[in-house]
C-alpha positions as CSV (number, residue, x, y, z in Angstrom):
1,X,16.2,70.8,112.1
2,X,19.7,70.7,111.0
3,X,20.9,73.7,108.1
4,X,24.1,72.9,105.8
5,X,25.7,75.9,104.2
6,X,28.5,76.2,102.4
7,X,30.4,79.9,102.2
8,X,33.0,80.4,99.2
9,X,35.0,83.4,100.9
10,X,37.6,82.9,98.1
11,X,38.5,86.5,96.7
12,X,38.4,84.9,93.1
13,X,35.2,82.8,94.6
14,X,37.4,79.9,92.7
15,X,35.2,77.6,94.9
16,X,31.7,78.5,93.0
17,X,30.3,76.3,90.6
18,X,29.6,78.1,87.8
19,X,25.3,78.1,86.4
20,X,26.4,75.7,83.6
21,X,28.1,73.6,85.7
22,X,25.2,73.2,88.6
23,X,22.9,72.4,85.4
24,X,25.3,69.5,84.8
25,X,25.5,68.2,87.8
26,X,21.9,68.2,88.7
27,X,21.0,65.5,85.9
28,X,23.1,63.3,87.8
29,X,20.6,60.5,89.1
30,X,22.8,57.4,90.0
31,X,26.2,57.1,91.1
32,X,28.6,59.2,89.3
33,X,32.7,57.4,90.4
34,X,35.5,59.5,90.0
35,X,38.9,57.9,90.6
36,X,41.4,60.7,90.8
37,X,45.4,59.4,90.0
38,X,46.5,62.8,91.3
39,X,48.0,60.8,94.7
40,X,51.7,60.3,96.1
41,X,54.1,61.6,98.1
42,X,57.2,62.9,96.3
43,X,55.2,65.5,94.2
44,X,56.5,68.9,93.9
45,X,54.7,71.5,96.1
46,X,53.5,73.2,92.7
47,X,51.3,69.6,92.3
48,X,50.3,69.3,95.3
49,X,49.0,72.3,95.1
50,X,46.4,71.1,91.9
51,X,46.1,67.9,94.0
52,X,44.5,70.1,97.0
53,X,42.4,72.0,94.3
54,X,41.5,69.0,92.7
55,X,39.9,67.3,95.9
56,X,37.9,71.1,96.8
57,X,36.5,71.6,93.7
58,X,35.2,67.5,93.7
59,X,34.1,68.6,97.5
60,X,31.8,71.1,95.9
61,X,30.6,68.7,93.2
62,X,30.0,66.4,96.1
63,X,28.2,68.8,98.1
64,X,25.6,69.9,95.1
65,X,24.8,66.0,94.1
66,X,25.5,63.4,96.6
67,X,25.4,60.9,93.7
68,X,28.9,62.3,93.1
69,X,31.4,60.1,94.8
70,X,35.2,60.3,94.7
71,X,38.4,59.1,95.9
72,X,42.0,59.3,95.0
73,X,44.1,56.4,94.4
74,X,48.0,56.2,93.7
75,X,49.1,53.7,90.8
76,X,52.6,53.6,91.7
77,X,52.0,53.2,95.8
78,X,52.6,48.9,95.0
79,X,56.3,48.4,93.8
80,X,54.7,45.1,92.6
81,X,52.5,46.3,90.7
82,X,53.5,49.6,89.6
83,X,54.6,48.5,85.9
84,X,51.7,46.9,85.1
85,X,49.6,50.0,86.1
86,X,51.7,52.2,84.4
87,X,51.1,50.0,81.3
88,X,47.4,49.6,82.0
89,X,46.8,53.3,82.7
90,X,49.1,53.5,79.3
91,X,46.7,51.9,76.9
92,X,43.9,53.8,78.3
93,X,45.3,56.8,76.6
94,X,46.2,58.0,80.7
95,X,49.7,58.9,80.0
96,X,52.1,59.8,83.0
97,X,54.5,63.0,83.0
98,X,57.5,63.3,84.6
99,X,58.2,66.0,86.7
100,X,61.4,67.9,88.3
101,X,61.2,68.4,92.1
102,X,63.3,71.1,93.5
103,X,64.0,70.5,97.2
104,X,66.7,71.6,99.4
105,X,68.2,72.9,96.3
106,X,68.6,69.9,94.9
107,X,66.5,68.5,91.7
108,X,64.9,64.9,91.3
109,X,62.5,62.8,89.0
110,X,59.2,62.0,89.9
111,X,56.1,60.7,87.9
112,X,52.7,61.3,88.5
113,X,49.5,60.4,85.9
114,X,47.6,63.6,86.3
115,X,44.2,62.0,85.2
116,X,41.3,61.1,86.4
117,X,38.1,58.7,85.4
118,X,34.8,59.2,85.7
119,X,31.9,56.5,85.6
120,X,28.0,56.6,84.9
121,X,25.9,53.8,84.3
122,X,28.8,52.0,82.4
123,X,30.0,54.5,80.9
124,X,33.2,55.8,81.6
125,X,35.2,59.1,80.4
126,X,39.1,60.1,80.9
127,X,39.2,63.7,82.7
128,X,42.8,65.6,82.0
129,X,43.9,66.9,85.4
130,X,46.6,69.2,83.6
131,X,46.0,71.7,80.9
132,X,49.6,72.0,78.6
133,X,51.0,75.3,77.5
134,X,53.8,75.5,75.3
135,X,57.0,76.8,77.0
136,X,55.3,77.5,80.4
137,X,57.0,76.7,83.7
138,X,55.8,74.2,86.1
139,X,54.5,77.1,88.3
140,X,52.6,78.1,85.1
141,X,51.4,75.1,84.1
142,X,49.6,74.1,87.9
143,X,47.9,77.9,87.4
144,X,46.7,76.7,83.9
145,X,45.2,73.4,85.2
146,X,43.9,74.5,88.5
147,X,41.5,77.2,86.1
148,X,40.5,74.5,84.2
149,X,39.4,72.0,86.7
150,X,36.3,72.7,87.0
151,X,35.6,73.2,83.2
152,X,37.5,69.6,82.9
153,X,35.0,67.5,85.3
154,X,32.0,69.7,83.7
155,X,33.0,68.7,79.9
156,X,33.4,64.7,81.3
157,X,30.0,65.1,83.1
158,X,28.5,66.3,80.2
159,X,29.4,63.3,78.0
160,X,28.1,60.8,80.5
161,X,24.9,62.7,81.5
162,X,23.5,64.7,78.6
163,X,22.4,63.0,75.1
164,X,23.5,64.3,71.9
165,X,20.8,65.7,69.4
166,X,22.9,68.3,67.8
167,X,24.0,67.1,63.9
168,X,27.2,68.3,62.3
169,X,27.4,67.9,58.2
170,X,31.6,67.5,57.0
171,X,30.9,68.5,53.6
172,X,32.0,66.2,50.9
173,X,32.2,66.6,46.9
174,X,35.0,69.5,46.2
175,X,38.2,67.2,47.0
176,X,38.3,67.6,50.7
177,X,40.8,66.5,52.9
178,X,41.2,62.4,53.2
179,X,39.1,61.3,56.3
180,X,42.2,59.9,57.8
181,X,43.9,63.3,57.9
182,X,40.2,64.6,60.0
183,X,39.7,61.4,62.1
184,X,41.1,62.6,65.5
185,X,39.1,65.5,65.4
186,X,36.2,64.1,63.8
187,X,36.5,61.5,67.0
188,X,36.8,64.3,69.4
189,X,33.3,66.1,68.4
190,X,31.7,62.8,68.1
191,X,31.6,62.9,72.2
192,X,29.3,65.6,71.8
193,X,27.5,66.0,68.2
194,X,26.2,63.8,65.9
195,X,28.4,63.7,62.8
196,X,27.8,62.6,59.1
197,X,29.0,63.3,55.4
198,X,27.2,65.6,53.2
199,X,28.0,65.5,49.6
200,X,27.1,68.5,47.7
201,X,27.7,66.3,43.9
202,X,23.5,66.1,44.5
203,X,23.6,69.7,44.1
204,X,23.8,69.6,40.3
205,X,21.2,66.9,40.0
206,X,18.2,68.0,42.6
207,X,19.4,71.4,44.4
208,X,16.5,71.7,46.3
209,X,16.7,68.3,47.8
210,X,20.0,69.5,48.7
211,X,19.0,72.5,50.3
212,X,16.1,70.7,52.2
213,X,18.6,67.9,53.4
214,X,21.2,70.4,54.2
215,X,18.9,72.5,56.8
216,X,18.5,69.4,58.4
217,X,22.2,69.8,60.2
218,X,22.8,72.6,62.6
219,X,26.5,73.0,61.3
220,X,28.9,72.4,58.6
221,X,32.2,72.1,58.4
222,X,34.2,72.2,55.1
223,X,37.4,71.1,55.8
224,X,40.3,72.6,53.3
225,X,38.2,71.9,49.8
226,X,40.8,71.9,46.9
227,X,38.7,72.4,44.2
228,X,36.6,75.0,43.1
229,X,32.7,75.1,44.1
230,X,30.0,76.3,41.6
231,X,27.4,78.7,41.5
232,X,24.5,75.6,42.4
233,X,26.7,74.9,45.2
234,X,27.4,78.3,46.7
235,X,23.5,79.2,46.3
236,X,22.8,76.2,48.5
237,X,25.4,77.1,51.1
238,X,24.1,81.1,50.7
239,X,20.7,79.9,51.5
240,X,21.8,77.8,54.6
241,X,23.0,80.5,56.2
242,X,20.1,82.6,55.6
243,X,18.1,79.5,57.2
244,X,20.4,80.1,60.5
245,X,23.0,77.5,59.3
246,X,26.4,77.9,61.0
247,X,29.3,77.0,59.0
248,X,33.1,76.8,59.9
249,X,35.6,77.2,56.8
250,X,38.9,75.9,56.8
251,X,40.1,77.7,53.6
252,X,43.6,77.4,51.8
253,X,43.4,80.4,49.2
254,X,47.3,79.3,48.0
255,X,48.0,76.0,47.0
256,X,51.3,74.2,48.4
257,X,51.6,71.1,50.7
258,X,54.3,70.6,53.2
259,X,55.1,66.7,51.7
260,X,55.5,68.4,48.1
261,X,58.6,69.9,49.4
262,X,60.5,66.3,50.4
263,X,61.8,65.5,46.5
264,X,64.9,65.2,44.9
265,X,65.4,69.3,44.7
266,X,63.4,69.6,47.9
267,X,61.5,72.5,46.3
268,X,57.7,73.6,44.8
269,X,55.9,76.3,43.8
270,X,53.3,77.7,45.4
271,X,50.1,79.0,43.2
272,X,47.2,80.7,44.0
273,X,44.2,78.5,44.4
274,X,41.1,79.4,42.9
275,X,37.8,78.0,45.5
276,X,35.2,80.3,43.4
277,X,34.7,81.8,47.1
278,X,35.6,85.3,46.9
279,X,32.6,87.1,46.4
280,X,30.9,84.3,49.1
281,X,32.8,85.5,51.7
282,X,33.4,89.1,50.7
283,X,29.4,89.4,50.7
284,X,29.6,88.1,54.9
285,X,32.6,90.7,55.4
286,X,36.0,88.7,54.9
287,X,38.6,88.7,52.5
288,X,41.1,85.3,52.1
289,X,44.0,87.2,50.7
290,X,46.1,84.5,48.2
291,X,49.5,85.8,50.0
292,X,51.5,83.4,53.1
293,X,51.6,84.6,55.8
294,X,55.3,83.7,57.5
295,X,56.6,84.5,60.7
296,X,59.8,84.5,62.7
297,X,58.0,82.3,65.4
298,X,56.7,79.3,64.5
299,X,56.7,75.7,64.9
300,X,60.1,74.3,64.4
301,X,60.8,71.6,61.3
302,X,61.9,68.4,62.0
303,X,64.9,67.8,58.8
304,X,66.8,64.6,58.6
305,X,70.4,65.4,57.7
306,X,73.4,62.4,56.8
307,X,72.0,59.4,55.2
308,X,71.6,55.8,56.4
309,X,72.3,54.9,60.3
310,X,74.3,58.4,59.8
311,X,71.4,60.4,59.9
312,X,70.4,62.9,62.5
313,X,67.2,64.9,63.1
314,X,67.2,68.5,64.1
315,X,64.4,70.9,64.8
316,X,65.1,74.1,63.0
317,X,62.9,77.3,62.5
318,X,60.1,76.6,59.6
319,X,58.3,80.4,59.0
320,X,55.7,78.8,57.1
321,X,54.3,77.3,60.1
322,X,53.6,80.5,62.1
323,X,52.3,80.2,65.7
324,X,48.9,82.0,66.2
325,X,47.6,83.7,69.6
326,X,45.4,86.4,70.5
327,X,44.8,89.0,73.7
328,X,41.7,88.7,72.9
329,X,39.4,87.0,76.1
330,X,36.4,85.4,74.0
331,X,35.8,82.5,75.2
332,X,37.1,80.4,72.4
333,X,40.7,81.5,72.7
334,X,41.1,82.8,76.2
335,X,43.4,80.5,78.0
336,X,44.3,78.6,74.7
337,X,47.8,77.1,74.0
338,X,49.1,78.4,70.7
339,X,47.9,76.9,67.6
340,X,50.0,75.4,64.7
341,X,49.2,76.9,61.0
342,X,51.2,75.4,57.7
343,X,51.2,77.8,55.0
344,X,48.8,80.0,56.4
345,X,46.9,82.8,54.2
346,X,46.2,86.4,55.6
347,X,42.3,88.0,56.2
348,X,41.1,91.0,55.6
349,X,37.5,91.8,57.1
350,X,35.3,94.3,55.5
351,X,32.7,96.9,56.8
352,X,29.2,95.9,57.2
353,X,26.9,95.1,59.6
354,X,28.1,91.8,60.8
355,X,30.0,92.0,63.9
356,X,33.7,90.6,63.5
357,X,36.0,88.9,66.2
358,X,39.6,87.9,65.5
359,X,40.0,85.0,67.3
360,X,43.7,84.0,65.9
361,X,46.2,86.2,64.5
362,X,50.1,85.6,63.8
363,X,53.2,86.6,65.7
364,X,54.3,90.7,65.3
365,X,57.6,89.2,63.6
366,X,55.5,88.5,60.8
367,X,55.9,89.1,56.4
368,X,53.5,88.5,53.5
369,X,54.5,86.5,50.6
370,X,53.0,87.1,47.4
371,X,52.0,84.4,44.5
372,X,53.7,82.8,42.6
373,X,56.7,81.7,45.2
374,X,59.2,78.8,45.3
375,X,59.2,77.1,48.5
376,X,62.4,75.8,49.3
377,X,63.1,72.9,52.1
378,X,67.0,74.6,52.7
379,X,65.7,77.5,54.0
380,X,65.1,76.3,57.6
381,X,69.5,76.2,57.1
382,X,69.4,80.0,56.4
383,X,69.6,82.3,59.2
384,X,66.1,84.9,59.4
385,X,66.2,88.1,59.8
386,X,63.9,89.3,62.2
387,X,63.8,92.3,60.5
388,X,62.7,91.1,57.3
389,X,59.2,90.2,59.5
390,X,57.9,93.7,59.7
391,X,54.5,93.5,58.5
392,X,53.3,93.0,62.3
393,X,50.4,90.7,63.3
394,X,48.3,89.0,60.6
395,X,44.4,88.2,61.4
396,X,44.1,83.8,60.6
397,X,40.6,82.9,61.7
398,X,37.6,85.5,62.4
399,X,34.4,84.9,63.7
400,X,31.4,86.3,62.1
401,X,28.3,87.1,64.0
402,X,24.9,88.5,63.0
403,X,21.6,88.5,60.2
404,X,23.9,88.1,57.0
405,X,22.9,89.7,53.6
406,X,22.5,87.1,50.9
407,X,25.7,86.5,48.2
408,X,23.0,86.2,45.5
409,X,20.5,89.4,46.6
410,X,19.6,90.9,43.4
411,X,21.9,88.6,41.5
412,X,20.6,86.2,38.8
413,X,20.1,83.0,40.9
414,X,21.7,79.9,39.8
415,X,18.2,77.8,40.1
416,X,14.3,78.5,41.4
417,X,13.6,78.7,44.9
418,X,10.6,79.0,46.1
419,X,11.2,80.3,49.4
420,X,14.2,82.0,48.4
421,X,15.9,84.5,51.2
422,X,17.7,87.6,51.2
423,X,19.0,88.0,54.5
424,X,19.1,85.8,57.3
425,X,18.1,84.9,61.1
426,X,20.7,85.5,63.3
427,X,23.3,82.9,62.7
428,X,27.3,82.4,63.5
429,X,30.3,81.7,60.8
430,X,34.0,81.1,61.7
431,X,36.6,81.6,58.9
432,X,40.1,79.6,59.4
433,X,42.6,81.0,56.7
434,X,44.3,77.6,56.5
435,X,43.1,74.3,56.1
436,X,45.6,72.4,57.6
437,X,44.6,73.5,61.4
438,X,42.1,70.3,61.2
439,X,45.1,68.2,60.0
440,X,46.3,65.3,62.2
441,X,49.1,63.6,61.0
442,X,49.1,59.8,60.3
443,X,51.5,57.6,61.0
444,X,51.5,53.6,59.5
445,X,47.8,54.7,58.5
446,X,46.8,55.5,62.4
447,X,45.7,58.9,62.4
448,X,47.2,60.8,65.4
449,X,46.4,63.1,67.8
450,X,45.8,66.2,66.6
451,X,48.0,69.0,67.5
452,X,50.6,66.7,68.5
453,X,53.9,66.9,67.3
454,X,55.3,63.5,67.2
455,X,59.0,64.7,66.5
456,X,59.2,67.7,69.7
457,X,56.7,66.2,71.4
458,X,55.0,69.3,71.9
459,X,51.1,69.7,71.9
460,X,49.7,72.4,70.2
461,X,46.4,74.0,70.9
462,X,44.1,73.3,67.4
463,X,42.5,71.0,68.5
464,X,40.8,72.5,71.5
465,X,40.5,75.9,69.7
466,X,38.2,73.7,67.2
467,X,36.5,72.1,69.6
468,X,35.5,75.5,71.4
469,X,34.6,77.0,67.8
470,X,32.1,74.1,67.3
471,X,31.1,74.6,70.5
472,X,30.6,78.6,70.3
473,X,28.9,78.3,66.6
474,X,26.3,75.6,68.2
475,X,25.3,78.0,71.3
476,X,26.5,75.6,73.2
477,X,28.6,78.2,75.1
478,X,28.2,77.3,78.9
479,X,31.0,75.1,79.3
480,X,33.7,77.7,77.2
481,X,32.3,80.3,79.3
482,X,33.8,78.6,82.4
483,X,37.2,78.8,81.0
484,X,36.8,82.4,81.1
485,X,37.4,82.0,84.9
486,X,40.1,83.4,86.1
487,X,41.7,82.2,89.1
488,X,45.2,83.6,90.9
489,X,47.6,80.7,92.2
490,X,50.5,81.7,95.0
491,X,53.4,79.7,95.0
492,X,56.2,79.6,97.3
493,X,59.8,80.3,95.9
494,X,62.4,77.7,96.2
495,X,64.9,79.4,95.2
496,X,64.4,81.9,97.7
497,X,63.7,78.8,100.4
498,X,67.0,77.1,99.5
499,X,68.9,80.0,100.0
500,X,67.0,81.6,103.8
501,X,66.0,77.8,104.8
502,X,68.8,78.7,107.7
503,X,67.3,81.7,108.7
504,X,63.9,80.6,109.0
505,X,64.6,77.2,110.5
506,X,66.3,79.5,113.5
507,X,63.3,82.3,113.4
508,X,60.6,79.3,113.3
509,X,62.8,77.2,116.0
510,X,65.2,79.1,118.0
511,X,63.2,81.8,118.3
512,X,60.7,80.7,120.0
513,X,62.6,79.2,122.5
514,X,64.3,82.5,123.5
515,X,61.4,84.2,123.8
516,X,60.2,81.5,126.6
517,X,63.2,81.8,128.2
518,X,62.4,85.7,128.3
519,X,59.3,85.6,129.7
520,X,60.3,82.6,132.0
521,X,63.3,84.7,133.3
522,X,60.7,87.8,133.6
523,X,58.0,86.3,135.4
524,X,60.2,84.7,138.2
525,X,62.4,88.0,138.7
526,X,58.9,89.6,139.0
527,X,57.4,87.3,141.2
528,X,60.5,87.1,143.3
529,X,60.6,90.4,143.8
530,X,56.9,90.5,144.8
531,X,57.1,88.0,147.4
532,X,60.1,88.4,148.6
533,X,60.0,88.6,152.6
């Protein structure tokens, strides 16, 4: 009888698939293909570091499910060929990265396409080997990814292996944002959740049918509504929630958009902006203050300056687009590359019973600005003071957990119910002080990627924070929770290498050969002397 066993003696037991992950892979019944681009040999050692990883933790998937098969495969091994398979890999959204390589103490190019793709009864998903961080070293960056791997080829199981049944509802009817500004993320949750519009201009007509048709959707999203809801409305969203609902608001309590600002005095006012919301939310513990929130670090403005075949493009500090972070470790920030606000408001929360998480919060360099203001475009030409930014960090999105109390409990309702609640089931709300997180921009009409800056090429976090708060509000938690893992990297040190590589190439060669030479000097004097006549 032949026993297999396999023993993860890892201290950070990096090595162990996590519950959520085994419950994955276990529904694969057929083949599963993984072809892994991770493969040359002029990477860095940092990369082949997250190559090694890359090939245990598909060892381990291997080992659970032998339907699991992998192997790794170099695109740019065939000079020939390695154009056209950059371009190929190209228009499959597989984009390569270019990478310095320190050796010797000298620095070179290389390119690698950190992907992978998996395939399951003809399906087939893209699986991000590297997970991006704003400002973070290459060191940094291979420590990011190799805690995410596993999470990584979970999330692309999970699209080929489990059907969708969850529904999601984008609410419609109170001057939303355009579709086109929504698509990429819209696209994004699509892989996991049933999506559909839900227009709440039926309220007036038929609430109940509203209401009724609304409980039919496990979460809604209202994506930065410009105009003000009424009381029909809110009662219908009220009683949602008391149903178990879950809801994620993206809320602008000030009115001004960034595009206003690009006119012939490249200025606007911003007002406050009136949603009809603030005794919704203050009811479920949260307070959407009508003040912008600014800070001294933020996303940088891209300003055309000269006219004509003159002009040149600079990225200069914009404080209206503060960066947002947290210490905190719940699952739907930890590990989360920052996230870009534009015009962001400022929360309060507010004592009862439901429990309260700040999930994003500004810089400490941070100010309030109260309404009315004039926004002017010339200011990213000023120099900031920092300490003018002294009002410290500024919550931006809170989750809400826990049985809410009804807005309308002993309040005159705004139609019969029959089955009317005051308080509701356990349930789950997230509240995002600025509407524009959602925001992709669009370019020739083709929305793009979300969180992408097209001008700095940076890639900010918004979209995966979303994606983890849809995630969170629809229990569907066991995938974030993996990213919770935390898992400690060592690297060697090149600069300290380039500057001993003498000393060690004599320790790890000379060395050795004089201590032969010792003990072959010592043992024949011994012996000599032993047997001598």
């Amino acid at each position: 009888m032949r026993v297999f066993k396999r023993f993860d003696l890892t201290e950070d037991h990096r090595y162990t698939l996590s519950e959520a992950t085994k419950g994955i892979v276990n529904k694969v019944k057929s083949p599963l293909l993984i072809d892994v681009f991770l493969e040359g040999e002029d990477f860095p050692s940092e990369f082949r570091r997250l190559q090694n990883e890359t090939r245990q933790i598909l060892e381990e998937f291997e080992a659970k499910n032998s339907n699991i098969v992998f192997n790794f495969i170099n695109p740019l091994e065939d000079e020939a060929a390695r154009d056209r398979n950059i371009k190929q890999l190209s228009n499959r959204g597989l984009t390569p990265m270019q990478l310095n390589v320190q050796e010797s103490g000298k620095t070179s190019q290389a390119v690698i396409f950190p992907w992978a793709l998996a395939s399951y009864n003809d399906q087939t998903v893209s699986i991000p080997l590297i997970k991006n961080k704003i400002g973070a070293s290459q060191q940094d960056l291979v420590t990011n990814s190799v805690q995410h791997l596993e999470y990584a080829f979970a999330d692309g199981f999970k699209k080929l292996v489990t059907p969708k049944y969850q529904k999601i509802a984008v609410l419609k009817g109170n001057n939303e944002i355009d579709d086109k500004y929504i698509a990429d993320f819209i696209k994004k949750i699509g892989e996991y959740y049933f999506i559909a519009p839900f227009t709440l201009d039926s309220v007036s007509k038929n609430p109940q049918k509203s209401l009724r048709d609304l409980n039919n959707y496990d979460l809604v999203i209202a994506a930065k509504p410009t105009e003000a809801f009424t009381e029909e409305e809110k009662f219908v969203l009220d009683q949602y929630t008391m149903n178990g609902g879950k809801s994620l608001w993206l809320v602008d309590a000030v009115a001004i958009e960034k595009d206003s600002l690009y006119n012939e005095n490249r200025r606007n006012f911003a007002v406050p902006r009136d949603l009809n919301l603030t005794d919704f939310f203050f009811k479920y513990g949260v307070r959407i203050n009508p003040v912008i929130t600014s800070s001294f670090y933020s996303a940088p403005l891209t300003v055309a300056f000269g006219e004509g075949s003159n002009a040149q493009f600079q990225h200069l500090r914009w404080p209206y687009s503060p960066l947002a972070s947290t210490n905190n470790i719940h699952p739907i920030v930890n590990n989360l590359n920052l996230v870009r606000f534009d015009f962001a408001n400022q929360l309060d929360t507010l004592k009862n019973n439901i429990k309260k998480t700040i999930l994003l919060e500004s810089a400490p360099l941070s100010k309030l600005e109260g309404m009315p203001k004039e926004i002017r475009l010339d200011l990213v030409t000023q120099e900031q003071d920092p300490a003018e930014f002294n009002k410290g960090n500024q919550p931006l999105a809170v989750l809400l957990e826990g049985e809410f109390e009804s807005v309308y409990k002993n309040r005159v309702k705004p139609f019969p119910l029959k089955q009317e609640k005051s308080s509701s089931v356990p349930t789950k709300m997230i509240v995002i002080a600025d509407g524009d997180v959602i925001k992709n921009d669009v370019v020739r009409n083709i929305p793009q990627e979300l969180g992408f800056d097209r001008w700095t090429g940076k890639i900010y976090g918004n979209k995966e924070f979303l994606l983890n708060a849809v995630n969170y509000l629809l229990d569907d938690t066991g995938l974030i929770n993996i990213r919770s893992k935390t898992i400690e990297v060592a690297f060697l040190n090149h600069q300290k290498i380039a500057a001993e590589k003498t000393k060690w190439q004599l320790i790890n060669i000379a060395l050795p050969l004089v201590l032969l030479a010792i003990f072959g000097f010592t043992y024949n004097y011994i012996r000599k002397k032993r047997y001598a006549a």
